[in-house]
C-alpha positions in Angstrom: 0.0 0.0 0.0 3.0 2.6 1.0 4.6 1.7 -2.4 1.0 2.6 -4.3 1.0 5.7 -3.0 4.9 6.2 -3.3 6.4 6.1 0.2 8.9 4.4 1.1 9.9 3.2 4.7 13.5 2.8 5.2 14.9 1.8 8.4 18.6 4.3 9.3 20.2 2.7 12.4 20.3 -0.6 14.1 19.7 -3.8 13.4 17.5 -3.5 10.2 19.3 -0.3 9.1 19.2 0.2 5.5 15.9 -1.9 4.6 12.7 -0.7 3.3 10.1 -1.9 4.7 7.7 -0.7 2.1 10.0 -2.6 -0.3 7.7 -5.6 -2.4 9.8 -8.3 -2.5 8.8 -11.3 -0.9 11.7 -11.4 2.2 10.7 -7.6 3.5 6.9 -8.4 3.2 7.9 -11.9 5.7 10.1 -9.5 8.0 7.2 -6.8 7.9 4.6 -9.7 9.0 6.8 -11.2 11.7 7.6 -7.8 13.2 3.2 -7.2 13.5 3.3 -10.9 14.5 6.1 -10.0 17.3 4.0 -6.6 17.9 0.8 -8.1 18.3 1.7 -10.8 20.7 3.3 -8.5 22.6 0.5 -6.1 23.0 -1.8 -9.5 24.1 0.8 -10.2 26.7 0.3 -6.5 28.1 -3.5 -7.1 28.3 -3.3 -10.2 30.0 -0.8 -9.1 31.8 -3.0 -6.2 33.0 -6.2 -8.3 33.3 -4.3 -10.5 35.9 -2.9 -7.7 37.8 -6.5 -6.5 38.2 -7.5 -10.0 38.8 -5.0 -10.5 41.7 -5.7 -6.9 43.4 -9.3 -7.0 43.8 -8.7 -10.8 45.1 -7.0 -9.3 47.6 -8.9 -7.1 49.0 -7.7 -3.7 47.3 -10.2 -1.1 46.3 -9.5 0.0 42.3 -10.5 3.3 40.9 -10.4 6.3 41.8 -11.1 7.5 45.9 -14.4 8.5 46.5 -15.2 12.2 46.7 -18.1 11.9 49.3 -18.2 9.9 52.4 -21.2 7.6 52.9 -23.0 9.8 55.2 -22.5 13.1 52.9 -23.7 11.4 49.9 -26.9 10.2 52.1 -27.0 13.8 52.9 -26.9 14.9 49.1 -29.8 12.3 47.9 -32.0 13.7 50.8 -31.5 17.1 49.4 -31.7 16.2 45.8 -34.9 14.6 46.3 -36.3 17.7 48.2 -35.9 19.4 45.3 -32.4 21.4 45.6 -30.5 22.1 42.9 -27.4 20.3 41.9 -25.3 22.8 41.2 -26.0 24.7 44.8 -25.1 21.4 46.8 -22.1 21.4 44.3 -21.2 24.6 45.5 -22.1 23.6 49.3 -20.2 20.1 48.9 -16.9 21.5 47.1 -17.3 18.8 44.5 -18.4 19.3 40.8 -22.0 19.0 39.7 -21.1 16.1 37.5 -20.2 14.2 41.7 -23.8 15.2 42.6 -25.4 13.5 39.5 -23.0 10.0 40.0 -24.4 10.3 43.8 -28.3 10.6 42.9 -29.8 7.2 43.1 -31.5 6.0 39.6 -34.6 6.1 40.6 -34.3 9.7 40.8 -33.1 10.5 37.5 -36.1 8.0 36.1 -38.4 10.1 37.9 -36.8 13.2 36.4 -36.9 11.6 32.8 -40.8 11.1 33.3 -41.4 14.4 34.2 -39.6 15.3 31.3 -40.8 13.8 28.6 -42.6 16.6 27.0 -39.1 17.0 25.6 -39.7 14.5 23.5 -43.6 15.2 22.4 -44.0 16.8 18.7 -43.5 20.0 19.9 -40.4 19.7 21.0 -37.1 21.3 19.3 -34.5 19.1 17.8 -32.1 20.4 20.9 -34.4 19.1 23.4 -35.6 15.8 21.9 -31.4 15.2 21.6 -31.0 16.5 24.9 -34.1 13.9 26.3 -32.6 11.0 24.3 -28.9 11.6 25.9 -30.2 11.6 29.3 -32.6 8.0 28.5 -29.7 6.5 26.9 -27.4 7.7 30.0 -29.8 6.4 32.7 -30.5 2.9 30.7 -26.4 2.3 30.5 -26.2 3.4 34.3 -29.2 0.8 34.6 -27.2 -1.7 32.4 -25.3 -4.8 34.4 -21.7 -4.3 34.3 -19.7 -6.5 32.5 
């Protein structure tokens, strides 16, 4: 493909100095495949590499992520609010988090409660901005709602 379009790859220091790798003979297409073959196998080993060291934390006990930015009895404090109707940007303010925190702490039924009573965003009526803006939030709340793989 490099040769079609007239570039050339050629290789200036080390071991394969002085080859061109977008050359078309037959022994720099087979170094060109076992280099991706090499590559490839080495990016697998990464990922499983990766997978295990996930594997092996969480069997031992270690919490992964990122730290939490409420305690359990702030964030109990926050849904109680929310559902009293204050705003999430004010207990933003009040909580020194951002609003996005607030919104990750609300529990789901809240946000389907919210959906329903907005659903005149998505009637006839509606603008193109705010039947987008309905449909985002639906297919945020149904991937929050989704089991985690």
């Amino acid at each position: 493909m490099l040769i079609r379009r007239g570039l050339h790859l050629r290789v200036e220091s080390g071991l394969l100095s002085g080859i061109d790798l977008a050359a078309d003979d037959p022994g720099t297409k087979m170094m060109v495949n076992v280099l991706a073959s090499v590559l490839e196998f080495q990016r697998d080993m990464i990922s499983e590499n990766t997978r295990q060291g996930v594997a092996a934390a969480e069997a031992s006990g270690k919490t992964l992520g990122r730290p939490t930015a409420l305690a359990p009895d702030k964030a109990a404090e926050i849904v109680t609010a929310y559902s009293e109707g204050a705003a999430v940007k004010a207990l933003a303010r009040e909580h020194h988090v951002a609003p996005k925190t607030i919104r990750l702490t609300v529990p789901l039924e809240l946000h389907h409660a919210a959906l329903q009573q907005s659903a005149a965003l998505a009637a006839e009526g509606a603008g193109q901005a705010e039947r987008k803006a309905y449909r985002v939030y639906a297919a945020r709340i149904t991937a929050a709602k989704a089991p985690q793989a």
